[in-house]
N, C-alpha and C positions, 0 to 999 in steps of 0.2 A: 489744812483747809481743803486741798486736791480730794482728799482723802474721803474727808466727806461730804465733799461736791457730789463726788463719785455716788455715793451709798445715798446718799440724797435723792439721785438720779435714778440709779436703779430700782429704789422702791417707790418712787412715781410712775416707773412706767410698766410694774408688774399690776401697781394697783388700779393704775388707770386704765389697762387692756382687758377688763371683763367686759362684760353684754350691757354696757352704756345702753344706748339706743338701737333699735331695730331699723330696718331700712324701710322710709315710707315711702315711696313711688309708688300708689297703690292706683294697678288700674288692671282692668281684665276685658277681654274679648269674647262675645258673645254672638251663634249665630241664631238664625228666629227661622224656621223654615214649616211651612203649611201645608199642608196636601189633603184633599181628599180621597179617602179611600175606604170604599162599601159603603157610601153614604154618609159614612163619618167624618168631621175633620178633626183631623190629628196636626196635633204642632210638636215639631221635637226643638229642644236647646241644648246647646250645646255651650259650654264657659269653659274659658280658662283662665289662669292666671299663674303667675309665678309662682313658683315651690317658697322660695325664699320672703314672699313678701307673705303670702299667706301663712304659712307655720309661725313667720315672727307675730305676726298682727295676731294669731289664734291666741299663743301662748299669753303676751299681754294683754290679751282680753278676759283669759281665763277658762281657756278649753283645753283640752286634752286634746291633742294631735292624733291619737290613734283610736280616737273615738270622733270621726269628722260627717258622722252621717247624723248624729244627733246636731251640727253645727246646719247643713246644710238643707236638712227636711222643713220642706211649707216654707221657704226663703224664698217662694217665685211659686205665684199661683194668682186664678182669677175665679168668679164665680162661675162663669160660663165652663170650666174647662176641672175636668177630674185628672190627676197622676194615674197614669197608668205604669212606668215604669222610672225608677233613681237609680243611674250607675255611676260612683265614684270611681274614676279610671287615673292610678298609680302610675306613669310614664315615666321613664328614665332619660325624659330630658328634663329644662329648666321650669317645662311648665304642669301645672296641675288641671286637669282636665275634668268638667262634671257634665252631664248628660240627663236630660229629664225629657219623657213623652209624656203627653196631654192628648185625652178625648173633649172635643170642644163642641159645644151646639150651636155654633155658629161660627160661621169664616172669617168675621173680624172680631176675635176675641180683645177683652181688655185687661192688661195682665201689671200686677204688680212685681214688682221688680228688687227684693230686700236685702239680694245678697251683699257681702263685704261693706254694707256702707253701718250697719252697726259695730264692727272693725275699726273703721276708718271715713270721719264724716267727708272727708276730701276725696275720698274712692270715684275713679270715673270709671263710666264700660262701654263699649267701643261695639255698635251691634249692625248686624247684617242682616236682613230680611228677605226670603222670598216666598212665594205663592204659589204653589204648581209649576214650580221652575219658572217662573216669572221672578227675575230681579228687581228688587223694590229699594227708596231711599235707605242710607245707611244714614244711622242715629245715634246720637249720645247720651248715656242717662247718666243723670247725675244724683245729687240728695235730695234734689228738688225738679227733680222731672220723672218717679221712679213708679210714676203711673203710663200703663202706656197705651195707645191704638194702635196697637200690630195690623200690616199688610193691609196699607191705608196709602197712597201712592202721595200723598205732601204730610210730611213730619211736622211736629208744631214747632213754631221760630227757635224754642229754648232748647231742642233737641238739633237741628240740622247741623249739619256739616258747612256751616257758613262762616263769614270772616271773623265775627265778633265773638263766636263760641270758638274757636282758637284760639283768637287773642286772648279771649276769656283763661283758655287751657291751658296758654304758654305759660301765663301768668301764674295760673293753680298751680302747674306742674313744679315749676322751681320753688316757691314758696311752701310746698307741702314734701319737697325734696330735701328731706338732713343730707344726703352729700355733696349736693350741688352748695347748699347753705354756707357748709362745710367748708367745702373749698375757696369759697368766696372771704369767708372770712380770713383764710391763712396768707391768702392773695395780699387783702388791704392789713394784715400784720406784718408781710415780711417787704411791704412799700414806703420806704422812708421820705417820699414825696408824695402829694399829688399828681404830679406829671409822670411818675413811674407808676403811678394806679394806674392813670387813666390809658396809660400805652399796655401796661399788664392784662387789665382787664379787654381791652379792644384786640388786644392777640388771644383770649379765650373767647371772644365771642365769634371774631376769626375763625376759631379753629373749628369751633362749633356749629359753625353757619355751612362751613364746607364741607363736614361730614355728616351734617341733617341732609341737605339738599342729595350728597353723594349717594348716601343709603336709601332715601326715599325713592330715589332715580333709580336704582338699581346697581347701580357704578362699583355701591362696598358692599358684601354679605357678610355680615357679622354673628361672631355667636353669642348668647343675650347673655350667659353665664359668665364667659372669657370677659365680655367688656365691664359686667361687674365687678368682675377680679379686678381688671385695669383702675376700674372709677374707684376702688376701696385703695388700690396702688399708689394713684395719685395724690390721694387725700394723705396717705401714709407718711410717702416723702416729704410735703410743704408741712405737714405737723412735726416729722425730726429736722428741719431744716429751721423751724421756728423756734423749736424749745432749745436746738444744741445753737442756736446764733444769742436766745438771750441768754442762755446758762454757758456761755465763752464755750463749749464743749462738742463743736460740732463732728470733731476728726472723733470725739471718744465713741460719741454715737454712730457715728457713720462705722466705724469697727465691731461696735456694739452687732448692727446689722447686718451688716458682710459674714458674722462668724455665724450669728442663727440663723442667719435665711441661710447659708452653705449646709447646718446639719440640718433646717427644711427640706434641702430640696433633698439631701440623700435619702433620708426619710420616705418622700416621695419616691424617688428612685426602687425603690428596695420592692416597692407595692404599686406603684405606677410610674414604672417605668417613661411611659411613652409623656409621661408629664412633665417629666423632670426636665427637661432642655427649657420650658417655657415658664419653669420658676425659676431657675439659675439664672436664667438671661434676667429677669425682673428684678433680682439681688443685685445682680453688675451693675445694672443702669441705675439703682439707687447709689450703692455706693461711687459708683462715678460720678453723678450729680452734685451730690454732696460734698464729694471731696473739690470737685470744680465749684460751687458756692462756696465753701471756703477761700481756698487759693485766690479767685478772681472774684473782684467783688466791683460787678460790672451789672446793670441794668438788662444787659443782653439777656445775661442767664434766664433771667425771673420771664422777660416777656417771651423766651422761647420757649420755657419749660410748660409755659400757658399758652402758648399756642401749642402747644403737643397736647397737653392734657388736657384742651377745650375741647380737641378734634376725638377722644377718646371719651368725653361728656356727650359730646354732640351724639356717637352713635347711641348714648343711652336715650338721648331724647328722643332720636330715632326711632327706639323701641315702643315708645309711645302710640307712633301712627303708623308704623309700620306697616303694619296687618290690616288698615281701613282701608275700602276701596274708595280712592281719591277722583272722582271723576278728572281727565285728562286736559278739561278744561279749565277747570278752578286749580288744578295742583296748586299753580306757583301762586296762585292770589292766597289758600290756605297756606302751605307753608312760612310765604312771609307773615304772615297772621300767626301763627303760631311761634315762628324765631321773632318777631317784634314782641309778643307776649312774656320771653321769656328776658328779652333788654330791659321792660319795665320791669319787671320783677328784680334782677339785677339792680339796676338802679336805685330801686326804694331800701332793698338790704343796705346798699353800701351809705343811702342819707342817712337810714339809721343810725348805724355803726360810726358816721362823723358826727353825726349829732351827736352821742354817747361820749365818745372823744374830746369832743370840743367843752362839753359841760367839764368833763373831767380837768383838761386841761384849766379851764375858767377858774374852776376852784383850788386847783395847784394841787391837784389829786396822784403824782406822777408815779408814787410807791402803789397808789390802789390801782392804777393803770395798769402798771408792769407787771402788779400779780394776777390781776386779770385775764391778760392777755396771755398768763404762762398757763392759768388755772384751764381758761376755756380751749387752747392748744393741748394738753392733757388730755382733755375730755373726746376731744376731736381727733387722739391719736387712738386713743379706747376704743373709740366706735369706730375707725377706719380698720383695725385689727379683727372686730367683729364681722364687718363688711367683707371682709378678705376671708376671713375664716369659714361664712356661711356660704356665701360661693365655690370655694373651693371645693367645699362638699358637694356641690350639685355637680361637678365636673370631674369631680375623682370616682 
């Protein structure tokens, strides 16, 4: 029966660790800048976005990645305004960067806006405007604001930078987030009360609330790749923490992991050196976790490990607004608008998830429970392995 627990184990978790899902956090940064010059006005734009979000959303939508200018030609354009120049710029950091000049017949051109949202209808873009070096309202567009008046000094309500479009955002942002999803859900599987949800979850929102503010403030500098690795880290752990607590098997896994992540990181080592200390270390602290969920089976654990790994959420969220200029007035009215966006959002997952629960239970459902919960922990281990894999790459 060990025997083939065992071999049961092991072929769920090679099958389950292929390319599940991609990571949707899809947002990008845009600047808008006008000038005239010899009588003409020219606007240049400048996008970016994650390497990681863009190649995955390309690929499931059906593009060829190394054919990205057939993807990106006439995606942003107006009638007042002719292309003069498209440069796709390949950067060796985490982000992808594209570039387009515009001759305009006029200084307040009207410009559509179509990138990434045929991708991803939840795709937001995060823009910055000036005029002759005149700095102008910074704006939001979304799938329904994707017509625009550039260098127009009041943005219309559904685009500004105001309380109810972050609340609005916080709210998008986790809900249109598989890792955040992700995590939320491993949280309310490995919580055998109510009362250790709700102290579990309020040490991730914790953790999360004081590295939004921290990184917004300037306080954390973070790298966007590194905390990706973390957020795919996290989601890793609470997935073999889950499957080795219902499959009685947690010391087999937690060995399981200690021995691949050790020929990981040599691996690394051999080729990226300078890497290797900061995947080692991520090996230890899993299998230390693990084997301390084992051993001690204390409450403490669960709401520390979530306030650790809400504080390594939070900088993703961070990454969100990071780069928008917040005027220094509204900072903190937006970002509590934003962290309050993202408690609602929390909260409607987790009604979910008891409502689902509770019916189950109602109907005395407890075998299609338990395989549920090992089914969608599987799946959640796949794509945390995915998660980990894609980032790694933008960092090696």
């Amino acid at each position: 029966m060990i025997l083939k627990n065992i071999l049961f184990s092991f072929l769920i978790f090679i099958f389950f660790s292929g390319n599940v899902f991609s990571h949707q956090k899809s947002q990008s940064y845009t600047s808008w800048e006008g000038q005239n010059i010899d009588g003409n006005f020219e606007v240049t734009v400048k996008t970016k976005i994650s390497k990681s979000i863009l190649f995955s959303q390309l690929q499931n939508n059906g593009y060829k990645v190394d054919t990205l200018e057939t993807y990106f030609k006439n995606k942003i354009y107006s009638e007042a305004c002719s292309s003069i120049n498209l440069e796709i710029l390949r950067t060796n950091n985490a982000f992808f960067k594209i570039k387009e000049t515009f001759s305009c017949s006029t200084d307040k051109p009207i410009f559509n806006y179509n990138l990434f949202f045929d991708l991803n209808i939840t795709h937001l873009d995060f823009s910055s405007q000036k005029r002759n070096d005149e700095k102008l309202p910074d704006f939001i567009i979304s799938s329904e604001t994707k017509k625009l008046n550039l260098f127009v000094k009041q943005s219309e309500a559904s685009m500004n930078l105001s309380f109810y479009n972050f609340l609005y955002f916080g709210f998008l942002h986790i809900l249109s987030g598989l890792d955040h999803i992700a995590f939320l859900l491993l949280i309310i599987f490995l919580c055998k009360s109510y009362k250790t949800l709700l102290l579990a979850i309020s040490g991730f929102t914790i953790g999360h609330s004081i590295s939004l503010f921290s990184s917004v403030q300037g306080l954390i500098i973070s790298s966007a790749s590194l905390v990706e690795i973390m957020i795919g880290f996290s989601i890793l752990v609470c997935s073999i923490e889950v499957l080795g607590k219902k499959t009685n098997q947690l010391v087999l896994f937690s060995n399981y992991i200690i021995s691949l992540w050790t020929l990981l990181t040599f691996i690394i080592f051999i080729f990226f050196p300078s890497q290797a200390l900061f995947f080692l270390s991520l090996g230890f602290m899993v299998f230390s976790y693990l084997r301390l969920s084992n051993n001690y089976q204390n409450n403490l654990n669960l709401i520390f490990i979530t306030l650790v790994f809400g504080f390594i959420h939070g900088l993703g969220f961070a990454g969100a607004i990071n780069e928008i200029f917040l005027p220094s007035e509204d900072m903190l009215k937006i970002l509590i608008a934003f962290n309050l966006g993202i408690e609602i959002g929390q909260i409607l997952i987790f009604l979910v998830v008891a409502l689902l629960v509770s019916l189950l239970n109602l109907f005395k459902l407890e075998i299609v429970k338990n395989y549920s919960v090992l089914a969608v922990s599987l799946i959640i281990f796949g794509y945390s392995l995915n998660l980990i894999i894609e980032s790694s790459f933008l960092v090696l």
